[in-house]
SEVORO-849423 format. One record per residue (C-alpha): residue number from 1; x, y, z; residue in one letter. Coordinates in Angstrom, 1 decimal. Each point is the difference from the previous one (the first is absolute). Layout:
BEGIN
 resi     c1     c2     c3 resn
  NUM      X      Y      Z    a
...
% end
This chain:
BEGIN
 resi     c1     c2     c3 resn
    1   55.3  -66.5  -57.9    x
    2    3.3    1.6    1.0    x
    3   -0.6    3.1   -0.4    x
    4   -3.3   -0.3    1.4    x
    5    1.3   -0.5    3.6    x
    6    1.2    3.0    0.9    x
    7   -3.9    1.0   -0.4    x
    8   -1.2   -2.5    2.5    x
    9    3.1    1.0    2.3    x
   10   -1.5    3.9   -0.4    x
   11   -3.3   -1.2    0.9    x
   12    0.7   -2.5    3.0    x
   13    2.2    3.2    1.4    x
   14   -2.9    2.5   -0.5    x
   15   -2.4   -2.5    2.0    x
   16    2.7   -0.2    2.8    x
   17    0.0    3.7    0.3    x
   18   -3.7    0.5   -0.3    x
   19   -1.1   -2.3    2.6    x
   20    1.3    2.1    2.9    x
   21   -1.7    3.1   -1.3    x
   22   -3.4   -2.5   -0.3    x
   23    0.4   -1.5    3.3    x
   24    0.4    3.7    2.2    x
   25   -2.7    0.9   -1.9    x
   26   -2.5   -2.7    1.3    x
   27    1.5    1.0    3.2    x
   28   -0.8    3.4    0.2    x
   29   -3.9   -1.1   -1.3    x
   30    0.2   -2.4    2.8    x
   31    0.8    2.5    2.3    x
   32   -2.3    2.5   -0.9    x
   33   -2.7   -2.8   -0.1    x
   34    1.2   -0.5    3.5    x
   35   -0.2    3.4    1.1    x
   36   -3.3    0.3   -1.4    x
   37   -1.9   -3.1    1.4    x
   38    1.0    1.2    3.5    x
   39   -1.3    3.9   -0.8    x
   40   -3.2   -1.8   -0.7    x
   41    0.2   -1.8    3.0    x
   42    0.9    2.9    2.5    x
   43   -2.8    1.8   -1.4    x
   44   -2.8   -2.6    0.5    x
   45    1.3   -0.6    3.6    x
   46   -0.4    3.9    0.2    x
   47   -3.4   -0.2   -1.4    x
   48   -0.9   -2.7    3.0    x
   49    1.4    1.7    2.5    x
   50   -1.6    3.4   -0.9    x
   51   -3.4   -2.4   -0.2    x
   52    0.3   -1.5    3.0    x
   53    0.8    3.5    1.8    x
   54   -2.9    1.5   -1.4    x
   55   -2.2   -2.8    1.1    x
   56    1.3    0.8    3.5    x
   57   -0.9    2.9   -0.3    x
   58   -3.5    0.1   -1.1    x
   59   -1.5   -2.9    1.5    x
   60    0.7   -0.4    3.8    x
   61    0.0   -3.5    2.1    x
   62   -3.1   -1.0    1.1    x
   63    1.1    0.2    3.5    x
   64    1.2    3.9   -0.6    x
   65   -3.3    0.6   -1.4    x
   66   -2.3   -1.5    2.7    x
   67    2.2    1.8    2.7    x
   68   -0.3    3.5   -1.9    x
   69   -3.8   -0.7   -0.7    x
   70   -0.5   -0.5    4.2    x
   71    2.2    3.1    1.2    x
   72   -1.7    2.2   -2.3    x
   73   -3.1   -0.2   -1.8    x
   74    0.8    1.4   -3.9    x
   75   -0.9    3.8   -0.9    x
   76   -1.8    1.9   -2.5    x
   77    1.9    2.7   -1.1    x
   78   -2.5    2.9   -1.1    x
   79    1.2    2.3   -2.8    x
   80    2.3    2.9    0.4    x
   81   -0.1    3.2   -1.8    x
   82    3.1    0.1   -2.4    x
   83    2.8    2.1    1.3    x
   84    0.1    2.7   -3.0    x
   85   -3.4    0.8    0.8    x
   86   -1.4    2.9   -1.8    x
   87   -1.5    3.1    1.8    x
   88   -3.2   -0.6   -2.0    x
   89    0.0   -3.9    1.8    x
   90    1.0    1.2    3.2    x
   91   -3.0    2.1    0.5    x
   92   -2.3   -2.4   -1.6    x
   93    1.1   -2.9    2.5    x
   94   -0.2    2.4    2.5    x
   95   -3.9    0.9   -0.7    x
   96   -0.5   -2.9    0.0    x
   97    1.2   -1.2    3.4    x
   98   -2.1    2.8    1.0    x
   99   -3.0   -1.0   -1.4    x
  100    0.8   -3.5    1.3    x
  101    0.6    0.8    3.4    x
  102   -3.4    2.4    0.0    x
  103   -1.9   -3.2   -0.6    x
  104    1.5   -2.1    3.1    x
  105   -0.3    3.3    2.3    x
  106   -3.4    1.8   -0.8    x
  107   -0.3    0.6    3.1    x
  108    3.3    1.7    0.9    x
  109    0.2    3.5    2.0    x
  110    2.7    1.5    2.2    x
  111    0.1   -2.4    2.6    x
  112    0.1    2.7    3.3    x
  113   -3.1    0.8    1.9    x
  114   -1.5    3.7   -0.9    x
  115   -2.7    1.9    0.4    x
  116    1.4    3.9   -1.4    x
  117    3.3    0.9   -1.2    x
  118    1.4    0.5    3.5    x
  119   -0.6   -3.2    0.9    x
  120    1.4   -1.3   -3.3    x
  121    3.3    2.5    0.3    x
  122    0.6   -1.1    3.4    x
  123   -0.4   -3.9   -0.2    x
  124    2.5    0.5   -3.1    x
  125    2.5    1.7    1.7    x
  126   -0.6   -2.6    3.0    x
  127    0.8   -3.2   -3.1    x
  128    3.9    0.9   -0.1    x
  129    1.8   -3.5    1.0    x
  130   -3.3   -1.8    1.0    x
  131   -2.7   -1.7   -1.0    x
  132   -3.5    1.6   -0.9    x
  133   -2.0   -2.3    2.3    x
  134    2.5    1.4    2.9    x
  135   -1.0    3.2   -0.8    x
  136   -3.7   -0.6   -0.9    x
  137    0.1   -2.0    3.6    x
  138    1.5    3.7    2.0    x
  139   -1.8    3.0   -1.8    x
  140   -3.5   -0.8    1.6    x
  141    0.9    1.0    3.3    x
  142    2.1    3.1   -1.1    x
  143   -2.9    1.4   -2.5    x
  144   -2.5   -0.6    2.7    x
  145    2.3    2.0    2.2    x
  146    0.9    2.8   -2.7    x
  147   -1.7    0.0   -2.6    x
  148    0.9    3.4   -1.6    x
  149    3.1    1.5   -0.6    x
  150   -0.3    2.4    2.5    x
  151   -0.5   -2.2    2.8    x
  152    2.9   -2.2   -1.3    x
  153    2.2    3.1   -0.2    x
  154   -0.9    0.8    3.8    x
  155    0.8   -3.4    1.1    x
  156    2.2   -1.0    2.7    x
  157    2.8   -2.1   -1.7    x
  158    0.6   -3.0    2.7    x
  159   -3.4   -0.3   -0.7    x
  160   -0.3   -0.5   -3.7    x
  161    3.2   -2.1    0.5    x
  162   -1.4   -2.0    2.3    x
  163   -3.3   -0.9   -2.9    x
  164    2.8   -0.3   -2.8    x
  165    2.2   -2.3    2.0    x
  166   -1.2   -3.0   -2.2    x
  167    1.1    1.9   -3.2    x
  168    3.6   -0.3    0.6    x
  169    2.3    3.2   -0.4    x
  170   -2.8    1.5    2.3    x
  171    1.9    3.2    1.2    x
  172    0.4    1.3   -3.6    x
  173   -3.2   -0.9   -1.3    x
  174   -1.3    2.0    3.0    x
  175    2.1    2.7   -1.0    x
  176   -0.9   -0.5   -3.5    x
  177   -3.7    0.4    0.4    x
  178   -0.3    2.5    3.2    x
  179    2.5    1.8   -3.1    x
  180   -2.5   -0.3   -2.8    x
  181   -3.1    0.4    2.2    x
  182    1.8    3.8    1.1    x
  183    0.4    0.8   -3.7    x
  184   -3.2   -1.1   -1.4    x
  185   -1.4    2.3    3.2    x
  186    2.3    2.7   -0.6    x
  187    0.1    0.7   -3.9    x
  188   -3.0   -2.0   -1.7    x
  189   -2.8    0.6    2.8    x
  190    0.1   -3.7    1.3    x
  191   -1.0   -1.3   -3.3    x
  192    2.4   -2.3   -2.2    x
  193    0.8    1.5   -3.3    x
  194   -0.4   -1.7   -3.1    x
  195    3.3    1.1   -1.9    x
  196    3.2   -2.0   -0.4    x
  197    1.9    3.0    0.9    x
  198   -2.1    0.8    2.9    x
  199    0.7   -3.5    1.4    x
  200    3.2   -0.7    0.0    x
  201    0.9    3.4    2.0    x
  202   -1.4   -1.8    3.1    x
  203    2.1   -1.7    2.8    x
  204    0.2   -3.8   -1.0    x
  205   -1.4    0.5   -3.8    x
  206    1.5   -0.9   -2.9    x
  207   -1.1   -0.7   -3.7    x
  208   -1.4   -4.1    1.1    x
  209   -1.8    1.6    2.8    x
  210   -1.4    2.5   -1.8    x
  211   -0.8   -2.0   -3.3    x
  212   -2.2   -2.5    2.8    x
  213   -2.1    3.0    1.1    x
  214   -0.4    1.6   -3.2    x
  215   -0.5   -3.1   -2.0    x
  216   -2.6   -1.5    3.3    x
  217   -1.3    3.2    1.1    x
  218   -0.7    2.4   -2.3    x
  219    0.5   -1.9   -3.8    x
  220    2.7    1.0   -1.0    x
  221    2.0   -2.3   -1.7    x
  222    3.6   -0.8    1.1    x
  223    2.4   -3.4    0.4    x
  224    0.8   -0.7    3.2    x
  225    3.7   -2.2    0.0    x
  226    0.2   -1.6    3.1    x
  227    2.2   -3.2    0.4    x
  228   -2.5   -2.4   -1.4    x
  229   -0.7    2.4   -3.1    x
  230    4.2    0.2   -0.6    x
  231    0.5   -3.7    0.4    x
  232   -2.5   -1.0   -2.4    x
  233    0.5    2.9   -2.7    x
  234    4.0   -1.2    0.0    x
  235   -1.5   -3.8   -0.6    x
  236   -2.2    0.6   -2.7    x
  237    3.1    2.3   -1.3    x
  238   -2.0    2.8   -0.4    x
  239    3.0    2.2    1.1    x
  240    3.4   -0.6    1.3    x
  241   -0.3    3.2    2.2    x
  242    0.4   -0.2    3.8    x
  243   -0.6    3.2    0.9    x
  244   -4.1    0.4    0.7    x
  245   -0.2    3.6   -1.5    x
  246    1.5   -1.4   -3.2    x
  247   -1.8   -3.5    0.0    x
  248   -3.6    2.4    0.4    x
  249    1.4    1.5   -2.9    x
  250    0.8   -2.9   -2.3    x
  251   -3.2   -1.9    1.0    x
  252   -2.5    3.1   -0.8    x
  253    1.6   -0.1   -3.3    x
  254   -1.2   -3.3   -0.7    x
  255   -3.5    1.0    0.9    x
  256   -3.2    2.7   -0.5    x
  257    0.0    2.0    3.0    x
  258   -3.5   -0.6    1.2    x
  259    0.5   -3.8    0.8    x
  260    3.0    0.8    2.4    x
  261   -1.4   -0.4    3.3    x
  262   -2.0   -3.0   -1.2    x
  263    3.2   -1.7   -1.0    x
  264    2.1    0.6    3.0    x
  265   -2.8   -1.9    1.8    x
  266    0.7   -2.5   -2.0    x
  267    3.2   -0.5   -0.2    x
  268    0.1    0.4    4.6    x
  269   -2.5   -2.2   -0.2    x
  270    1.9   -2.5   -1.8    x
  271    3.5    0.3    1.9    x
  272   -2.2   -0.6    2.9    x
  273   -1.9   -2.8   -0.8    x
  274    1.9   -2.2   -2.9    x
  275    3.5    1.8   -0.9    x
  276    1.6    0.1    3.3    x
  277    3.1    1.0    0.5    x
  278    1.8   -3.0    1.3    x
  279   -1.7   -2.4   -1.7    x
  280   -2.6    0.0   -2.4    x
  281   -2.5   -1.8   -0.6    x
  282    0.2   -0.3   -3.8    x
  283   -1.8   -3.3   -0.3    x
  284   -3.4    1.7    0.6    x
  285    1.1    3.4   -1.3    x
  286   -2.8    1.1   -2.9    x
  287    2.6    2.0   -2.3    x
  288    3.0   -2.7    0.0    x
  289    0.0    0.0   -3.6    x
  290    1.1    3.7   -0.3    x
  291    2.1    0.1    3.0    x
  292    3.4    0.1   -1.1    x
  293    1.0   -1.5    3.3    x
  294   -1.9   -2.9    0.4    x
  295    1.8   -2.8    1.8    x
  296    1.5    1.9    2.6    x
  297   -2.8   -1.0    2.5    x
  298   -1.8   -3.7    0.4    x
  299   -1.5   -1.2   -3.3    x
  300   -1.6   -2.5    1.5    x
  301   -3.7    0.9   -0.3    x
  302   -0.9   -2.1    3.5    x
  303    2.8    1.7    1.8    x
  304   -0.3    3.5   -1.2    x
  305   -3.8    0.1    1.1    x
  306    1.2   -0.7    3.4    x
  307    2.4    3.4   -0.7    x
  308   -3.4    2.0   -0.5    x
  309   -0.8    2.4    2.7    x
  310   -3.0    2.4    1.1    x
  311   -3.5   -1.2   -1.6    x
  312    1.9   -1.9   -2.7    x
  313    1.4   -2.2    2.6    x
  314   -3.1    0.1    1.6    x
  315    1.1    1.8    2.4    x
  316   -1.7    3.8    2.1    x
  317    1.5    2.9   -2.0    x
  318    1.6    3.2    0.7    x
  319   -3.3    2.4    1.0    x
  320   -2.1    0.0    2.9    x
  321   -2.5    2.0   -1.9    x
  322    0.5   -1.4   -3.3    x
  323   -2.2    1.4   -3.0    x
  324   -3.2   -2.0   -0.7    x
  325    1.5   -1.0   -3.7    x
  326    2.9   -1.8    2.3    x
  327   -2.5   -1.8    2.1    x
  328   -2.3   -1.0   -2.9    x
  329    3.0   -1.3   -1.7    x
  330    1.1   -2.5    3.0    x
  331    2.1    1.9    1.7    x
  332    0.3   -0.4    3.8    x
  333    0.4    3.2    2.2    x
  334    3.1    0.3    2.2    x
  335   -0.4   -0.8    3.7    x
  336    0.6    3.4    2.5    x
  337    2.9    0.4    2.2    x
  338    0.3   -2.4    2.8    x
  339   -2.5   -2.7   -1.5    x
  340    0.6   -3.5    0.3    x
% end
C-alpha cells in the first residue's frame, strides 16, 4: 500500500494538469461552433434579403402597375435583324422589303404631273425644297404658256418668276430652267437627251434629277435618293452612307438593276405616306418586322393610322392628272392652285 501511493499521487497530478489542456479545448470548439452558427445565420439573412430584392424587382405594386398600364398602353416589339448581319441576309431582307412594299403601292409612279420629258425635267428641277403638289399646282399655267424649250428659253424672266412664285427659291429655278430650256435649244435641237452624261451637263441637273427623267421618261433604270429615299435606306440599315452618290451606290448593290426605278417609288412612297420623318407611323407600317428601327414612331396601331397621309389617310394625293392605275386603286387627285 505504501508504495503504491506515490502512483495515485502521479495520477491525481497528471489529471490536474490535463484538465486545463481539456477545458481550452472545449473552448476553442465552442467558439468555432459559435462562429459558425452565426456564418449560417448572416447567410440566410443574405439569402432573404437578396429574395426580397428580387421580388421588388420583378413584380411591381399594383398601384405602379395600373398607373403604367393608363399612361401607356404596352408594345409589341417586332423583330430586329441581328447586328453581325451577313451580306447574304442584308440583301435578302432587303428584297424582301421590296417585294413587300410593291404589294402595298401597285400603284406607285413619280408623283409630278408630265406629259413629255420637258415637262418631266422641268417640274423636277421645280421639286428642290418643296412639295410635289406645289409644283404639280404651278406648272399648268407655265406649260400652257411655254410649252417648248424654245419658247421657255425666249421668255421674259419677271415673268416666269412671277408663275414660279409659289415654288419657293423662284428666281433660281427661273434661272435654272430659262438655263436648261437654252441648252436643250442650243446643243440637242430642243429635245431632252436620254444619257446620264447628257443630263447632268444642264443648268440645275444633277444625277437625282436626271435618274427621275431617265428612269420616268425614257426607261432607263436609275435610283433616285432624295430625302425620303436616304432617311429610310439609313433605317432599314441598308447603308450608313450619307452622301447620295454613295448611298445610290450601296443600294444598287443590293439589287438587279432593272427594278430600280420601281423601288425608289417605293421607298418615296413610303417616307411619304407611313415612314415620316418626324414621326412615324410604325403601328400601321406593313414591314415592321424587318425594320430594324421599329419603335422610333407610334406603335400604337389606332394612332399611327391617324399618322397616314395621301390616299392611305384617305386623303387627295400628290397629281392633278394622276395615272388611271392611281385612280382605280382609290386614290384621290390633288386639288389645283387656289381651290378651296
Amino acid at each position: 500500500m505504501k508504495k503504491s501511493a506515490p502512483a495515485k499521487k502521479a495520477t491525481a497530478a497528471t489529471a490536474r494538469k490535463s484538465a486545463p489542456a481539456k477545458k481550452s479545448t472545449a473552448k476553442k470548439t465552442t467558439a468555432k461552433t459559435a462562429r459558425k452558427t452565426a456564418a449560417k445565420k448572416a447567410t440566410a439573412k443574405s439569402a432573404v434579403v437578396r429574395k426580397a430584392t428580387v421580388k421588388k424587382a420583378e413584380i411591381a405594386p399594383k398601384k405602379a402597375t395600373a398607373a403604367v398600364e393608363k399612361a401607356a398602353p404596352a408594345k409589341t416589339i417586332a423583330p430586329k435583324p441581328p447586328r453581325a448581319e451577313s451580306r447574304v441576309a442584308l440583301v435578302r431582307r432587303a428584297r424582301r422589303i421590296n417585294r413587300e412594299l410593291a404589294e402595298v403601292f401597285p400603284y406607285a409612279h413619280p408623283e409630278l404631273d408630265f406629259d413629255n420629258p420637258f415637262q418631266l425635267l422641268v417640274a423636277t428641277v421645280l421639286s428642290a425644297q418643296t412639295t410635289d403638289l406645289r409644283v404639280n399646282q404651278t406648272t399648268p399655267a407655265l406649260f400652257a404658256r411655254y410649252p417648248t424649250p424654245e419658247e421657255l428659253a425666249a421668255a421674259n424672266p419677271e415673268e416666269v418668276e412671277e408663275i414660279l412664285r409659289p415654288c419657293g427659291f423662284f428666281r433660281a429655278k427661273t434661272r435654272s430652267v430659262m438655263g436648261l430650256s437654252k441648252a436643250l435649244t442650243e446643243e440637242f435641237g430642243g429635245e431632252v437627251p436620254g444619257r446620264l452624261e447628257d443630263l447632268v451637263k444642264l443648268p440645275g441637273v444633277g444625277r437625282k434629277t436626271a435618274f427621275v427623267v431617265l428612269g420616268n421618261a425614257f426607261g432607263h433604270p436609275g435610283i433616285t435618293v432624295d430625302t425620303h429615299f436616304q432617311r429610310l435606306v439609313r433605317r432599314w440599315q441598308w447603308t450608313e452612307e450619307t452622301d447620295p452618290d454613295k448611298i445610290e451606290a450601296a443600294v444598287g448593290a443590293l439589287f438587279p438593276k432593272s427594278e430600280w426605278t420601281d423601288l425608289s417609288h417605293h421607298v418615296i412612297w413610303h417616307g411619304r405616306r407611313i415612314c415620316h420623318a418626324r414621326k412615324p407611323a410604325c403601328g400601321a407600317c406593313p414591314i415592321a418586322p424587318l425594320c430594324p428601327a421599329y419603335g422610333e414612331g407610334e406603335t400604337d396601331p389606332e394612332k399611327a393610322r391617324k399618322l397616314l397621309k395621301y390616299e392611305k389617310g384617305g386623303l387627295p394625293g400628290q397629281r392633278l392628272n394622276p395615272p388611271q392605275a392611281y385612280l382605280d386603286a382609290g386614290g384621290k387627285p390633288a386639288p389645283p392652285l387656289g381651290a378651296g
